[in-house]
C-alpha positions as CSV (number, residue, x, y, z in Angstrom):
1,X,-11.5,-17.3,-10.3
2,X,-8.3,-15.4,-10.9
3,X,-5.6,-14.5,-13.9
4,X,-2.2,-13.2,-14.3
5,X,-3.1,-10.3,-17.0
6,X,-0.6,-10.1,-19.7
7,X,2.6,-7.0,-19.2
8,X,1.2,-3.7,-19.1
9,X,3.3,-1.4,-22.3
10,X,5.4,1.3,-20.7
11,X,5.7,4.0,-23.0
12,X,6.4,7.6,-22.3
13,X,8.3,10.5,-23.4
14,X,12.2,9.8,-24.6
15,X,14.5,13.1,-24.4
16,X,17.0,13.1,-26.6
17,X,19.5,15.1,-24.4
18,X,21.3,13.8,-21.1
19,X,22.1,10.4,-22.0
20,X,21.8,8.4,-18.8
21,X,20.6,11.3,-16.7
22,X,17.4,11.7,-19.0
23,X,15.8,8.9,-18.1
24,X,12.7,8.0,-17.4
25,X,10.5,4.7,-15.6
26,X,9.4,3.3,-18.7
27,X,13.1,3.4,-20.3
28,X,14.4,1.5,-17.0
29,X,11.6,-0.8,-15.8
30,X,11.9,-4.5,-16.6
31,X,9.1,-7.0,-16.6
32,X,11.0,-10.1,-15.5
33,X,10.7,-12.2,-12.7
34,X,14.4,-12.0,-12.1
35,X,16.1,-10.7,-8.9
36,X,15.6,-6.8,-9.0
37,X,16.2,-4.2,-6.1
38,X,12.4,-2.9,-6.5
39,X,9.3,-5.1,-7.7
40,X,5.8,-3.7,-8.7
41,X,2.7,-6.0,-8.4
42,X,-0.5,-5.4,-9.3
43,X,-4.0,-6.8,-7.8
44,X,-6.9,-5.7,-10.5
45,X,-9.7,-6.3,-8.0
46,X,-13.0,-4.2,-7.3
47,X,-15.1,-7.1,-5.7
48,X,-14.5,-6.4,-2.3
49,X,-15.4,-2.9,-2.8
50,X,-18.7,-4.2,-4.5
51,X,-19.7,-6.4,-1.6
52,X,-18.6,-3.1,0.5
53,X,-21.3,-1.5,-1.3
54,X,-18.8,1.1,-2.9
55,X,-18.3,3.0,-6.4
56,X,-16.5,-0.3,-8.9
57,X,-13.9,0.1,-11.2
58,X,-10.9,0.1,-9.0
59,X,-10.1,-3.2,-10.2
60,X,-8.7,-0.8,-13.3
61,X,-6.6,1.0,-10.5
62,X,-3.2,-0.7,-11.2
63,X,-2.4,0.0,-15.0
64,X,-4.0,3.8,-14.3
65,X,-0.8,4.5,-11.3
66,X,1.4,2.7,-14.1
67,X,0.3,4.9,-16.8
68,X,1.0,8.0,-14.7
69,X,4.5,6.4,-13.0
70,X,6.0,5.9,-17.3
71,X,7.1,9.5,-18.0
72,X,8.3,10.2,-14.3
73,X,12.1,11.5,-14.1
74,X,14.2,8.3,-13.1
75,X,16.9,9.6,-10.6
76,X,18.1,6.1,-8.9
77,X,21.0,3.6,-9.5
78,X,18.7,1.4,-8.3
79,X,17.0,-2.0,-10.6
80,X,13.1,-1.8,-11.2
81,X,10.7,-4.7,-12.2
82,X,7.0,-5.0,-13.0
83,X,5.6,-8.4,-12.3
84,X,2.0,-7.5,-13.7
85,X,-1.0,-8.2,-12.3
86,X,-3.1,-10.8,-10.4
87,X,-7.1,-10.1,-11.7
88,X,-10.1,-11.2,-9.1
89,X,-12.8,-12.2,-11.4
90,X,-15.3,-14.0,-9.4
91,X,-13.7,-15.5,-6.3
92,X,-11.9,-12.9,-4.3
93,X,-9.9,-15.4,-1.4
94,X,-8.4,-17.6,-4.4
95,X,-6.9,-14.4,-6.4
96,X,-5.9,-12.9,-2.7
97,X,-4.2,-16.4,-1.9
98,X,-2.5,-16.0,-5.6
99,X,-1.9,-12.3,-5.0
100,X,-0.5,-13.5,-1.7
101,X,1.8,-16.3,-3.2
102,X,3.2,-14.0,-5.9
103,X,4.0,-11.0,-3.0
104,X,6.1,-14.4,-1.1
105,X,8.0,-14.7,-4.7
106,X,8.5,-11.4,-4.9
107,X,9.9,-10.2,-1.3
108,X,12.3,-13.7,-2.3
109,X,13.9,-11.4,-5.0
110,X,13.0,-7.8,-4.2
111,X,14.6,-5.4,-1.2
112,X,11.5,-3.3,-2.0
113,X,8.3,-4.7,-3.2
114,X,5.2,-2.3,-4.4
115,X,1.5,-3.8,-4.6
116,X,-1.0,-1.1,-7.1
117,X,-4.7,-1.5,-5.8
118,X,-7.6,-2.2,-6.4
119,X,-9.2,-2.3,-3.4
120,X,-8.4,-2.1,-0.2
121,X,-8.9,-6.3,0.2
122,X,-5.5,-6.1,-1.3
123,X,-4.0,-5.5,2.0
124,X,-5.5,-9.2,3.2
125,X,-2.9,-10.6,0.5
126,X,-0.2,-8.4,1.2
127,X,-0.1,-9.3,4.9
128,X,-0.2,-12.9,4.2
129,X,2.3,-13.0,1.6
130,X,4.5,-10.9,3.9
131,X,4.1,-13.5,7.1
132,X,4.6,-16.3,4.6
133,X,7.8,-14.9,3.9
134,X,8.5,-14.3,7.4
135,X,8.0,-17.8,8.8
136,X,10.3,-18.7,6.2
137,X,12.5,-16.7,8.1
138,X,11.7,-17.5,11.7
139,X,9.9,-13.6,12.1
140,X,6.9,-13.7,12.8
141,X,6.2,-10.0,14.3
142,X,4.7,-7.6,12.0
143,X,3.2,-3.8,12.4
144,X,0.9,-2.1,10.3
145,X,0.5,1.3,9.1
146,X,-2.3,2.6,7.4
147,X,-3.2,6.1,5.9
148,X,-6.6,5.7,5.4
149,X,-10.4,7.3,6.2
150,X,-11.7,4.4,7.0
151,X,-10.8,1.7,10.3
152,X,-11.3,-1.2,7.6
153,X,-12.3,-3.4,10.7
154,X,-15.8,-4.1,9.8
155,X,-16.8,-7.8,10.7
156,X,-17.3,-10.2,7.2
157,X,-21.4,-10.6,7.3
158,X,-20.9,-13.4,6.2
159,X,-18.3,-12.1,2.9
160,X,-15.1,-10.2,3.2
161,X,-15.0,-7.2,1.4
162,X,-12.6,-4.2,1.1
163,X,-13.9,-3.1,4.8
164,X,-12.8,-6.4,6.3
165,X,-8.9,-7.0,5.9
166,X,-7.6,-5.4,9.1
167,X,-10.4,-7.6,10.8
168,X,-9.4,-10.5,9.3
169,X,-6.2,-9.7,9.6
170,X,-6.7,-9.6,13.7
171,X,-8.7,-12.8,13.5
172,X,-5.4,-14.3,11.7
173,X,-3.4,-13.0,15.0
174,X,-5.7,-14.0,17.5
175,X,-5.6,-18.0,16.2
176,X,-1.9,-17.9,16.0
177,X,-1.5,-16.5,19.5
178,X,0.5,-13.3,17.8
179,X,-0.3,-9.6,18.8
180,X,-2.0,-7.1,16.2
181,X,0.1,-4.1,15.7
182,X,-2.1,-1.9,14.1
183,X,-1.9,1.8,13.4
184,X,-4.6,3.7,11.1
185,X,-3.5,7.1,10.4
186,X,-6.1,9.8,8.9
187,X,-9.5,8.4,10.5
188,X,-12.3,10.5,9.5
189,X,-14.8,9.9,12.3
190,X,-17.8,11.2,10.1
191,X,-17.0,8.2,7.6
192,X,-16.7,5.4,10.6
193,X,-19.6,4.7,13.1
194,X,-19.4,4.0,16.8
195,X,-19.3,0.2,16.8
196,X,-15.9,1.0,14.5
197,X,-14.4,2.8,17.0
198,X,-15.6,0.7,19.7
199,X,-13.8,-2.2,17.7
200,X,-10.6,-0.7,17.1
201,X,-10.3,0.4,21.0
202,X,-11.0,-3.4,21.9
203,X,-8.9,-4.5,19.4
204,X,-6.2,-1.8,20.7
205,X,-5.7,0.1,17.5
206,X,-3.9,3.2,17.8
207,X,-5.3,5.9,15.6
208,X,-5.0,9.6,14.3
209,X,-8.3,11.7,13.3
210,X,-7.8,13.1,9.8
211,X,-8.5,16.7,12.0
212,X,-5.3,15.9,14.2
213,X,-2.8,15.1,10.9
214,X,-3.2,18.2,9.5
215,X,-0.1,20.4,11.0
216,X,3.4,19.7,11.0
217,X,3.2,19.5,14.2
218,X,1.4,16.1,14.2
219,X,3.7,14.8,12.0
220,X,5.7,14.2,15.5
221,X,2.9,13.0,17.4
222,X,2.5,10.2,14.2
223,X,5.9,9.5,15.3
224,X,5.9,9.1,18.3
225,X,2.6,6.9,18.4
226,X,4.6,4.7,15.9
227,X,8.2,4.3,17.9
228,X,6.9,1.7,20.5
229,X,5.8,-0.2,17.8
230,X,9.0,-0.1,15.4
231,X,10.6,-1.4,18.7
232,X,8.2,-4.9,18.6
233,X,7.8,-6.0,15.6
234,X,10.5,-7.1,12.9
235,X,9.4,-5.8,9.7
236,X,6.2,-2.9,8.8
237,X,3.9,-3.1,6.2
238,X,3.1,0.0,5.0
239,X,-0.3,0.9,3.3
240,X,-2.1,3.9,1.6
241,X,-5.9,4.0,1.1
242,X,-6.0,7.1,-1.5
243,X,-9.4,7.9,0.2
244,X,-7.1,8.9,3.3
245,X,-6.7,12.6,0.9
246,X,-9.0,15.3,-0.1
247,X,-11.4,15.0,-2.6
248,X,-10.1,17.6,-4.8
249,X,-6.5,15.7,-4.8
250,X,-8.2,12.2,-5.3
251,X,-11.2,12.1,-6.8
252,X,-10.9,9.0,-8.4
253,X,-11.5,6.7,-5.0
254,X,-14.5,4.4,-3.7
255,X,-15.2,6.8,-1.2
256,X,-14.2,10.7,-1.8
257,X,-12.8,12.4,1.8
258,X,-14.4,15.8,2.5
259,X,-11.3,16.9,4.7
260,X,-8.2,14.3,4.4
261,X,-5.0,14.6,5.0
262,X,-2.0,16.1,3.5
263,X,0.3,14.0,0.6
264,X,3.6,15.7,2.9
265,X,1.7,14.3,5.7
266,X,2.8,10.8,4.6
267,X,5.6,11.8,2.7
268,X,6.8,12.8,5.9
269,X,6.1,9.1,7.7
270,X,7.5,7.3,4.6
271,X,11.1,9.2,4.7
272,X,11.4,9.0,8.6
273,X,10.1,5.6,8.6
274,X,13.1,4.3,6.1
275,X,15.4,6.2,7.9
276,X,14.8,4.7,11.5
277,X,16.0,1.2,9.7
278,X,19.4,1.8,10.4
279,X,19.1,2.0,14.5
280,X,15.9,-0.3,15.1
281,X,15.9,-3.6,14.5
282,X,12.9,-4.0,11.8
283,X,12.6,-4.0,8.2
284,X,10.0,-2.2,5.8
285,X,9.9,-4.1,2.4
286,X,6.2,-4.1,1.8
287,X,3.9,-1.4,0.9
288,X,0.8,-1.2,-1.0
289,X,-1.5,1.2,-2.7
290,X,-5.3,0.8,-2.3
291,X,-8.7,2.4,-4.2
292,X,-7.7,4.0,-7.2
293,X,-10.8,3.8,-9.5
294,X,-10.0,5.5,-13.0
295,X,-13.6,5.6,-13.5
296,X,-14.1,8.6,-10.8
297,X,-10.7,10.1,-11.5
298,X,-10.7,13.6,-12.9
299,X,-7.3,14.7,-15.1
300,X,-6.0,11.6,-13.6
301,X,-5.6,13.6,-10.2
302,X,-6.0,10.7,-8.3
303,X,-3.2,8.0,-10.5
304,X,-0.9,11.2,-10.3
305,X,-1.2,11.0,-6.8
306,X,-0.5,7.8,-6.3
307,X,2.5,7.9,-8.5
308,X,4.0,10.5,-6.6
309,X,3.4,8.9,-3.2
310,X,5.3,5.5,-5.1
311,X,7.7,7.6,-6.3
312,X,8.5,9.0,-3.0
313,X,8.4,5.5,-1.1
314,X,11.3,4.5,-3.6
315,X,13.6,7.7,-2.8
316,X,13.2,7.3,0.5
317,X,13.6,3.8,0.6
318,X,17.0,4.2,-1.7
319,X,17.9,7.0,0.6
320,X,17.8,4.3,3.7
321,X,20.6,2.5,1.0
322,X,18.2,-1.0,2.4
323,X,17.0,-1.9,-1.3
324,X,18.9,-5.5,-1.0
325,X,17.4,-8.5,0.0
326,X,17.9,-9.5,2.9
């Protein structure tokens, strides 16, 4: 079954000096379920990285990136919310379908709206809140980008896990007669075997090698892989597997990457991603970060990380001036 855990207690340091322009996230963030201009949700869930055969304890992932987001410097005019968490205990598609519901609520009063992982089954509900929301709407069209290791396109023999959601998420596309826009940045081809590959080429996946995302260079060839599909689809979901980085950055993950990819790397993406809003005709209100298990994570490297990657989705989401809801 599933629960909505109780509100997580932001606390952090207060300084005394700056009034208004020393703050920081725990002095602004609201847990309400009122209309805000950025929403956090959390999905406490480590099941499908059991049945995955992974390292547990992501499913403590969500109050860790909260812990390290409360003492962050708050620089935006912007409204915050956390809406807690959604916990898988036992069945994973029933807290995905309420993890999926609450994501629909939230995009209702939310321009930007934030899911902490857990694993990377998380991005299952995300995507189906967000094409909830969407038919709502009369949109139906949605791309997918993914930092991550890992393809996540294994086939469910017979159970889902945290290797299945882009899969499942294709199998979703095929019965509805819609096209799978599907882009997995940071592939490390030592971590995904040949039937993978063969799968995403069938499936058309377009794809970087963690090797080829390295120079700043590349950073335009993610771009321009990513253009034709900005121009198709009418909003992105945007997602970050904290495996997709080295080891020594995030340790705390299922899966530790020997080479990754740089943080700027996406940084990068994120900022010119916002920023294309204003000529293209999409919208990206949805991202989510996956694998964070506190367990493995050293000095909190890893839920620094991931802070700091939310923390710069916000800014450059703020920058775009698209927080409304639209």
């Amino acid at each position: 079954m599933f629960s909505q855990n109780s509100w997580f207690h932001w606390i952090g340091r207060v300084d005394s000096d700056g009034g208004s322009k020393s703050l920081r996230w725990h002095q602004v963030i609201e847990q309400t379920t009122a209309q805000t201009d950025i929403a956090l949700l959390g999905f406490n869930s480590d099941l499908g990285v059991a049945v995955n055969k992974g390292r547990v304890g992501s499913k403590d992932g969500p109050n860790a990136i909260r812990s390290s987001l409360c003492s962050l410097a708050w620089h935006l005019e912007q409204s915050i919310k956390d809406l807690g968490n959604v916990e898988a205990k036992t069945n994973l598609a029933a807290a995905q379908h309420k993890y999926a519901q609450q994501i629909n609520g939230a995009l209702n009063s939310s321009g930007f709206v934030i899911g902490l992982g857990g694993g990377h089954e998380i991005a299952l509900a995300s995507y189906t809140g967000l094409r909830n929301y969407l038919q709502a709407k009369n949109k139906r069209k949605i791309g997918i980008i993914n930092f991550d290791a890992h393809f996540d396109l294994r086939i469910p023999a017979p159970d889902p896990s945290s290797g299945t959601p882009f899969y499942q998420i294709a199998d979703t596309c095929h019965q509805h007669a819609e096209a799978f826009h599907y882009i997995c940045l940071g592939v490390a081809k030592a971590a995904n075997t040949q039937v993978l590959f063969d799968c995403a080429n069938s499936l058309q996946v377009e794809y970087l090698l963690d090797e080829d995302c390295q120079q700043h260079a590349d950073i335009a060839r993610a771009k321009e892989m990513i253009m034709p599909m900005l121009n198709a689809v009418d909003e992105v979901y945007l997602t970050v597997c904290l495996d997709a980085f080295p080891a020594a950055l995030a340790p705390g993950v299922s899966a530790p990457s020997a080479l990754g990819i740089p943080v700027t790397f996406v940084i990068s993406i994120m900022r010119w991603l916002s920023a294309q809003q204003a000529d293209l005709n999409f919208n990206w209100r949805l991202m989510d970060i996956a694998e964070l298990n506190p367990k493995f994570d050293m000095d909190s490297r890893t839920a620094k990380l991931a802070a700091r990657i939310l923390f710069e989705s916000v800014h450059a989401k703020a920058q775009g001036d698209d927080l409304t809801n639209v």
